[in-house]
C-alpha positions in Angstrom: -10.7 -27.5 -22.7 -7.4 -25.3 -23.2 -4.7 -26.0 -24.5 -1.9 -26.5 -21.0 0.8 -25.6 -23.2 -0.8 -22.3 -23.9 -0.5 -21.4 -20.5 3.3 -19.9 -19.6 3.6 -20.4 -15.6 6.6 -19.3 -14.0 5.7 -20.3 -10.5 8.8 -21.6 -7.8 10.7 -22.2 -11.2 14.0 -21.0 -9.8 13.0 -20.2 -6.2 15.5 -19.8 -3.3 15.1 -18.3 -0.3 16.8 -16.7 2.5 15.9 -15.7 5.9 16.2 -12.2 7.6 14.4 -9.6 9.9 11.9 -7.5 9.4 11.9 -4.1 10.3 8.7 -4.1 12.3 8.0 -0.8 10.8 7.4 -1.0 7.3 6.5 -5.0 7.6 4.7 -6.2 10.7 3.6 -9.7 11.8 0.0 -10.1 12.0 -1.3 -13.0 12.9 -4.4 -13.0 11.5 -3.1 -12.6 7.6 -1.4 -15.5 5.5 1.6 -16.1 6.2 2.2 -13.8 9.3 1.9 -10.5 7.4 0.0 -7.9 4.9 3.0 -6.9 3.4 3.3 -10.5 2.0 4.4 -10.6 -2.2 6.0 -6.8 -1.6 9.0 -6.3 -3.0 12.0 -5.4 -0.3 15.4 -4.2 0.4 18.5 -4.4 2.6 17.8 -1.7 5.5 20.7 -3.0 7.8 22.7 -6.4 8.5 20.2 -9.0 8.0 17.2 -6.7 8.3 14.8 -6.1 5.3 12.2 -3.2 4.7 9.8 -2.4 2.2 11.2 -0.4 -0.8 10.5 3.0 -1.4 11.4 4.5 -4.8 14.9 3.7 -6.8 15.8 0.8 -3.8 17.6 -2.0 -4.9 15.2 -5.0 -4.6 16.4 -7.7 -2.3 13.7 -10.2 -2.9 10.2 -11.1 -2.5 8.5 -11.6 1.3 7.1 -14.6 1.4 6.7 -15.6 5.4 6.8 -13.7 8.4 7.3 -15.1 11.9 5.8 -14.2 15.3 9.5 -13.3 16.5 10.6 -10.9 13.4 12.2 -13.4 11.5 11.2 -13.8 7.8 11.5 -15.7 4.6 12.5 -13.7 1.2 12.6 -15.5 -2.1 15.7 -14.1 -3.7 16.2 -15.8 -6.4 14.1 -17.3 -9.3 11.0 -16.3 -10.8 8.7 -14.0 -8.7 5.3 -12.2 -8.8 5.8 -8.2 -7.9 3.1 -5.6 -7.8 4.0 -2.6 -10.2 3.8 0.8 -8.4 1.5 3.6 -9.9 1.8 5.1 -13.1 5.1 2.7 -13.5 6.7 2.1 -16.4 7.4 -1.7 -17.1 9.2 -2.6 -19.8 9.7 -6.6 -20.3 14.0 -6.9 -20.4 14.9 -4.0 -18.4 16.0 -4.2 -15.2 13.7 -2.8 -12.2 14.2 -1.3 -8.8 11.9 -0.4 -6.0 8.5 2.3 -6.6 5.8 3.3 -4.6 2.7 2.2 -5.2 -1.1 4.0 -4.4 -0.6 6.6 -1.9 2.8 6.4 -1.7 2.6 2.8 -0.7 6.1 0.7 -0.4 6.9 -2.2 -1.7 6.2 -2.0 -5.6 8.7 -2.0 -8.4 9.1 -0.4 -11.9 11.8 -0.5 -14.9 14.6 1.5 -14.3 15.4 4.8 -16.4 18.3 3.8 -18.1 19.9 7.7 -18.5 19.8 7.6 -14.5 23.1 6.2 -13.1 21.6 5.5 -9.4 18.7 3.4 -11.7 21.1 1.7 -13.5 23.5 0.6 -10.6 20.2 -0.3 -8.2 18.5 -2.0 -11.1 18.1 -6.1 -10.4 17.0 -9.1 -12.4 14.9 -8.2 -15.5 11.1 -7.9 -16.4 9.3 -11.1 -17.8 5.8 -10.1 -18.1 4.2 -7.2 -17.6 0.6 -8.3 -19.2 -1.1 -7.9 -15.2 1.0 -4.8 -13.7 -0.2 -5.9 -10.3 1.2 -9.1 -10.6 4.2 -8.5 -12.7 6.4 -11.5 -13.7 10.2 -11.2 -12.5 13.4 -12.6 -12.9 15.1 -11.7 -9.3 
């Protein structure tokens, strides 16, 4: 049997959440997936007041979607410890800061570390890279 204590798990530790409203372009309710949408576990930003999106490259990441309702309403973790899928060919770098990227076929919703010589990087950049051992499920401090 393993040894539990050899196992680092991050999971909820820190977790709140806020609610907002999706897009309906980039995130779409779908009653058929978990929790109301595909784009669950994406990474997203601030599109307008209240209103959250999908980030494209350099976006400041709001938070984590979590839940999406039948009405547009949704639940974003923004703060804590999160799982985020690194976009392709990203760079992640445990202690840097990170900001939205685009995934496979310029897919939204992924992150990498910031450039730190790049000003709009370094003023977007959120939180900081835990663990980057699975880059599709890349440990995050929001």
């Amino acid at each position: 049997m393993a040894d539990p204590r050899l196992i680092i798990d991050y999971t909820e530790l820190q977790a709140e959440y806020a609610p907002a409203i999706i897009d309906n372009s980039t995130i779409t309710y779908d009653s058929t997936q978990l929790h109301g949408s595909a784009q669950i576990g994406l990474a997203v930003t601030l599109s307008g007041d209240g209103t959250v999106a999908l980030c494209a490259d350099a976006d400041p990441v709001y938070g984590v979607l979590s839940e999406v309702e039948y009405d547009g309403k949704c639940r974003v973790q923004i703060e804590g410890y999160a799982q985020l899928p690194g976009g392709a060919s990203a760079t992640l770098t445990p202690k840097l800061k990170f900001v939205g990227a685009l995934g496979a076929s310029s897919a939204k919703g992924y992150i990498r570390a910031i450039a730190p010589a790049t000003l709009a990087d370094v003023a977007a950049g959120r939180g900081r890279i835990v663990d980057h051992s699975v880059t599709t499920a890349v440990w995050v401090q929001l």
